[in-house]
N, C-alpha and C positions, 0 to 999 in steps of 0.2 A: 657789810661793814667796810668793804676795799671801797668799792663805789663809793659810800658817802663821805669819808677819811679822802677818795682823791680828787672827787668835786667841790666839797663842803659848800653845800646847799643856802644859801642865807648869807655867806660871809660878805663882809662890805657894803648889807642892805639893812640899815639900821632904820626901826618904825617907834618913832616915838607916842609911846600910848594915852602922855597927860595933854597933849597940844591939846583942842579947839581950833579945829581948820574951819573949812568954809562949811563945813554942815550945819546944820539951824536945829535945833531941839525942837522937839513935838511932843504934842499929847500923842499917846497912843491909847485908844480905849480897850477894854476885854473883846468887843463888837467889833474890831478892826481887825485884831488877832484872828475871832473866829471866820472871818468875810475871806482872811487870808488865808487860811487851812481850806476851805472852800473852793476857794478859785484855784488853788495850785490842783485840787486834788481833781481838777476835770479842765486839763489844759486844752486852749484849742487849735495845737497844732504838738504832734508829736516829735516833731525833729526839733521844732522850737522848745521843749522842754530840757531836749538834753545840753541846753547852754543857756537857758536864761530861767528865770524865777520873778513874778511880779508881787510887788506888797502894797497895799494899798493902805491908805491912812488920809491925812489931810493933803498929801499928795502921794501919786500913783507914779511909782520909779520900775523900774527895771534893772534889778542885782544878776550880774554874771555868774550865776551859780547853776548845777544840776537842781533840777529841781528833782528828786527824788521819789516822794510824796505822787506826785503827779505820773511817773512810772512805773510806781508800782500798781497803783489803782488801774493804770491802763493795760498793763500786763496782767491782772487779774483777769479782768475783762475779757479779755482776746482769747485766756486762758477757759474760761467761761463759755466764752462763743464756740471755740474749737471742739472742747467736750461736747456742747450742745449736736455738734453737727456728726458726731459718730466716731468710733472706732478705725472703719476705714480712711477717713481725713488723716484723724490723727498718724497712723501707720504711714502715709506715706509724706508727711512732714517730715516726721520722724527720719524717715527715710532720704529726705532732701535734705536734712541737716549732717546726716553720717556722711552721705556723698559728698557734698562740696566742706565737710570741716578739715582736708589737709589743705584746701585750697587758704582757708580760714588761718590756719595755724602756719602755712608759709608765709601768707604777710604778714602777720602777728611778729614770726622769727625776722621778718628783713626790715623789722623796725628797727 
């Protein structure tokens, strides 16, 4: 509550919500939506997921957002593959994440 009281997040940045900027309305169909649940949910690049999002419609944009959807399905997967490959994989993953996580949690802190 001290942080946000001596930043105040947002003050000076007023977004007016009735305008009509330069956007253009579209149809959007049910068939758009589901194409887009789709494509997000099997991105083809995984570093590209953690900062962009595509939706397609009658034009094909690219929104600055996590794509969410798209990491978790990939993190299942991996999660998937890994069990597949045994006990001992997992063990010493396992084991490489214990070892370097002060390394992890030092720069985390010298953020």
């Amino acid at each position: 509550m001290v942080l946000v009281v001596s930043i105040q997040p947002g003050k000076g940045h007023s977004v007016d919500i009735h305008s009509n900027s330069t956007t253009s309305e579209r149809n959007i169909t049910s068939v758009d939506t589901i194409l887009n649940l789709i494509k997000n949910m099997f991105p083809p690049n995984l570093y590209q997921t953690t900062s962009s999002t595509e939706t397609t419609g009658s034009v094909t944009e690219v929104v600055q957002t996590t794509n969410i959807l798209g990491l978790v399905v990939a993190s299942i997967t991996i999660g998937i593959a890994l069990a597949k490959l045994g006990e001992e994989v997992m063990m010493t993953i396992t084991t490489w994440v214990i070892s370097l996580s002060p390394i992890g949690v030092m720069f985390f802190g010298g953020l």
